[in-house]
C-alpha positions as CSV (number, residue, x, y, z in Angstrom):
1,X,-6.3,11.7,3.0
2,X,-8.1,8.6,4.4
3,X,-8.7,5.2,2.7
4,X,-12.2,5.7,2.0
5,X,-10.8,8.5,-0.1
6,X,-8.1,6.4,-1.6
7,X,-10.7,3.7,-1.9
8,X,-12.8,5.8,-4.2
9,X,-10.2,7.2,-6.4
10,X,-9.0,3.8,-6.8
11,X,-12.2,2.7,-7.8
12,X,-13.9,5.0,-9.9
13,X,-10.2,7.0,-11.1
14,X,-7.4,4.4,-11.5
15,X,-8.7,0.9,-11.9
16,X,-10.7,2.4,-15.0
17,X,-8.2,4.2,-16.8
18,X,-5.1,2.1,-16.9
19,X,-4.3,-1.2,-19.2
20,X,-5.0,-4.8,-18.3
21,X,-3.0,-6.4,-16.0
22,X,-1.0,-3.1,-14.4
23,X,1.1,-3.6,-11.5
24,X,0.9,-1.1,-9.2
25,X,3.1,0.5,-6.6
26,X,2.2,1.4,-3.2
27,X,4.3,2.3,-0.3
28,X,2.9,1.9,3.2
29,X,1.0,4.8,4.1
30,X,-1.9,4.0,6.1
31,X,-4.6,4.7,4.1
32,X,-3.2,2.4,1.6
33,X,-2.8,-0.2,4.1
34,X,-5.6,-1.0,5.9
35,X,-6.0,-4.8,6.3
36,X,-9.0,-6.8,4.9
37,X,-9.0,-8.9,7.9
38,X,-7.5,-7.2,10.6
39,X,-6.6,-9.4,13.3
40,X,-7.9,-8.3,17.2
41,X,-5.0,-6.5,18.9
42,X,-4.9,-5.7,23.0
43,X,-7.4,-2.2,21.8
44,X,-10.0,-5.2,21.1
45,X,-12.7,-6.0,23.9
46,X,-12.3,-9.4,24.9
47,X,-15.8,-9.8,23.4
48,X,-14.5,-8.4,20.3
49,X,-11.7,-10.7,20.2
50,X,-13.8,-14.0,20.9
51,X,-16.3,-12.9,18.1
52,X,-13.2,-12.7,15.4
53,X,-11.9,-15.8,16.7
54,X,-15.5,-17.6,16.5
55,X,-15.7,-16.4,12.5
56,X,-12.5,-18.4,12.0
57,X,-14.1,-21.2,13.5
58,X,-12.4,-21.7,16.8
59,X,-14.3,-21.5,19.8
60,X,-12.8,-20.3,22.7
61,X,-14.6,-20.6,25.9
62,X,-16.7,-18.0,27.1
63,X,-14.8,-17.6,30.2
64,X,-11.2,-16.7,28.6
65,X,-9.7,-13.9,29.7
66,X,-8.8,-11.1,27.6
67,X,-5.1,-12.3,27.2
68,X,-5.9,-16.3,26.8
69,X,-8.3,-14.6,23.9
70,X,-5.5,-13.2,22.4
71,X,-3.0,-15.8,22.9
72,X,-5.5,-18.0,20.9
73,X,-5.8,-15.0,17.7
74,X,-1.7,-15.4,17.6
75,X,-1.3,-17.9,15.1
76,X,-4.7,-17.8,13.2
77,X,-3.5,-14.3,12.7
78,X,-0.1,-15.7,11.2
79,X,-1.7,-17.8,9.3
80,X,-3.8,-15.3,7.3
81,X,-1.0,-13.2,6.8
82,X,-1.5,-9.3,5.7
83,X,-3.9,-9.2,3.0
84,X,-4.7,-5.2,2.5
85,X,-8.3,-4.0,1.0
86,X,-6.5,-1.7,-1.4
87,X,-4.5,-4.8,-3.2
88,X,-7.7,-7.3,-3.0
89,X,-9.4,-4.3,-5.1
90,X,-6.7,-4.4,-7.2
91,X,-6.3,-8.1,-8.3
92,X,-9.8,-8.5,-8.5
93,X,-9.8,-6.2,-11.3
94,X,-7.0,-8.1,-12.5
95,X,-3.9,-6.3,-11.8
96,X,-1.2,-7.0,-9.4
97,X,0.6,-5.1,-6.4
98,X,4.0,-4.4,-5.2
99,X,4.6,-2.7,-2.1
100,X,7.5,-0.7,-1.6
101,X,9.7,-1.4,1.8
102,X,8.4,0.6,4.5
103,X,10.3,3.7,4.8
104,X,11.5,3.5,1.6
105,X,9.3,5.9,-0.3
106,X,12.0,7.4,-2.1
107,X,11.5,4.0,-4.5
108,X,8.7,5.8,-5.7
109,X,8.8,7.9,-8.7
110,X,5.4,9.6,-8.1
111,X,7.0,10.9,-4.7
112,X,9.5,13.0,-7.1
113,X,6.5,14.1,-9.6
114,X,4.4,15.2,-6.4
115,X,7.8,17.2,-5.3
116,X,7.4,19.1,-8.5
117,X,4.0,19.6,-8.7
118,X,4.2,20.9,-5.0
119,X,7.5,23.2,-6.1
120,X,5.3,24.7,-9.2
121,X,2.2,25.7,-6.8
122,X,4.7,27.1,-4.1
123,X,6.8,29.2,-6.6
124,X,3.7,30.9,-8.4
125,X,1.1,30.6,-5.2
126,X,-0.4,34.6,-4.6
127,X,-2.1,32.8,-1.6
128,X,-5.8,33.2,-2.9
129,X,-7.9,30.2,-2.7
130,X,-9.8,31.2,-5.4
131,X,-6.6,30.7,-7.8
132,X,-5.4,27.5,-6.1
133,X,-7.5,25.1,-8.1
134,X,-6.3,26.6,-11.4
135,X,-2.7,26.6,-10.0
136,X,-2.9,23.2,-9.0
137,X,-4.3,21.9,-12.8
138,X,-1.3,24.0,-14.1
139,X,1.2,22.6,-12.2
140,X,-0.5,18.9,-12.9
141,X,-0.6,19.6,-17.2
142,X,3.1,20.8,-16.6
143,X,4.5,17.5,-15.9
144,X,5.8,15.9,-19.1
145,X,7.2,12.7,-20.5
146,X,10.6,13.2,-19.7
147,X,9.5,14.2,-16.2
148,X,8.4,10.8,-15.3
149,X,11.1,9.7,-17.6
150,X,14.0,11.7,-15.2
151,X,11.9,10.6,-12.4
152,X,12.0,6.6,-13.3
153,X,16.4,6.8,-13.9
154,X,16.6,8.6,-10.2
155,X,14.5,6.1,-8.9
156,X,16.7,3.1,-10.6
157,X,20.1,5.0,-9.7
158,X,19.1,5.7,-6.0
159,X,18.0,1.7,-5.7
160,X,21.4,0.8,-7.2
161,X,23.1,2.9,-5.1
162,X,21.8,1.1,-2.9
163,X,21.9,-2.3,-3.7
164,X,25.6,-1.8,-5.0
165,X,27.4,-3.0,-1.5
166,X,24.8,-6.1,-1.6
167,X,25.8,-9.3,-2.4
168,X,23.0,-10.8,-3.9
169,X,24.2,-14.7,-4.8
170,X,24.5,-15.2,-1.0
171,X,20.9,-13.6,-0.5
172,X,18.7,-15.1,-3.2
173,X,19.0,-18.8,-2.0
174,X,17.5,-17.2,1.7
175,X,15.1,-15.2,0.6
176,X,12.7,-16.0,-2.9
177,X,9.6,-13.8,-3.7
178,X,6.6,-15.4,-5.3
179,X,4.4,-13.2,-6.9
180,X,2.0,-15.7,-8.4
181,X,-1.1,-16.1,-6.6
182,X,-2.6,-19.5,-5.6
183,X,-5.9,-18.3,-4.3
184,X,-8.1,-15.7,-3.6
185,X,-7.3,-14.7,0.0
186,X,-3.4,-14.5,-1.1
187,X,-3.9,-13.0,-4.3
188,X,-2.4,-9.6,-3.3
């Protein structure tokens, strides 16, 4: 898996084929992460790093050194905040993301669905290619209803189970999260 792959299924499978205004859930693998404007990091060539700052309209002298360069990208790179390619795609076709916490794909009740699908192939697999494709569309029409159903309550009790120790009157005061968009380059 890559995100060009990810990119394409996203575009040409999901986005077409689910209602109006969806949210979708991604955790943090990298191929669903990739930013839209990744900000220059110490891999960057100083000339790399100048040219990124000079499209945000700062313009460091030519004589910086690689570190100044970077000291400079610091805050724009704050500022911008983590907008990823896969969410911009998203809300521009109208629907909305919501990333799990990293390392928390266990939130996910595809993660479960995938466990099943993976359980199917290994219990009947007579390890010939030639069989795996049909093996693979058997295990994927096997998965019903109540599948997904059973899949959503685990989620819900594991997240309680989790959240059960939390007090959340003290935390909600501290910590607020908006998902309304204001603009465009925040809009996921």
């Amino acid at each position: 898996m890559n995100h060009q792959v990810t990119e394409k299924w996203l575009r040409s499978q999901l986005l077409p084929n689910i209602p109006p205004e969806s949210v979708l859930v991604m955790d943090n693998a990298p191929y669903h992460s990739v930013k839209l404007d990744k900000p220059p990091t110490s891999r960057n060539t100083n000339r790399e790093i100048i040219s990124w700052l000079d499209s945000k309209g700062e313009n460091p002298p030519d004589n910086n050194t690689k570190a100044e360069s970077l000291e400079l990208a610091k805050p724009i790179a704050a500022s911008i905040g983590s907008v990823y390619v896969n969410d911009k795609i998203a809300c521009d076709n109208g629907h909305k993301v919501v990333r799990l916490p990293r390392y928390h794909c266990h939130y996910n009740a595809i993660e479960f669905i995938w466990g099943q699908i993976k359980g199917y192939v290994a219990k009947k697999n007579n390890f010939k290619m030639a069989d795996l494709k049909a093996l693979l569309h058997e295990a994927l029409n096997s998965v019903t209803q109540e599948n997904w159903s059973n899949a959503f309550r685990h989620v819900e009790t594991i997240i309680l189970n989790d959240t059960a120790n939390v007090s959340i009157n003290n935390f909600v005061e501290e910590f607020m999260i908006n998902i309304e968009y204001s603009d465009a380059r925040s809009c996921c």
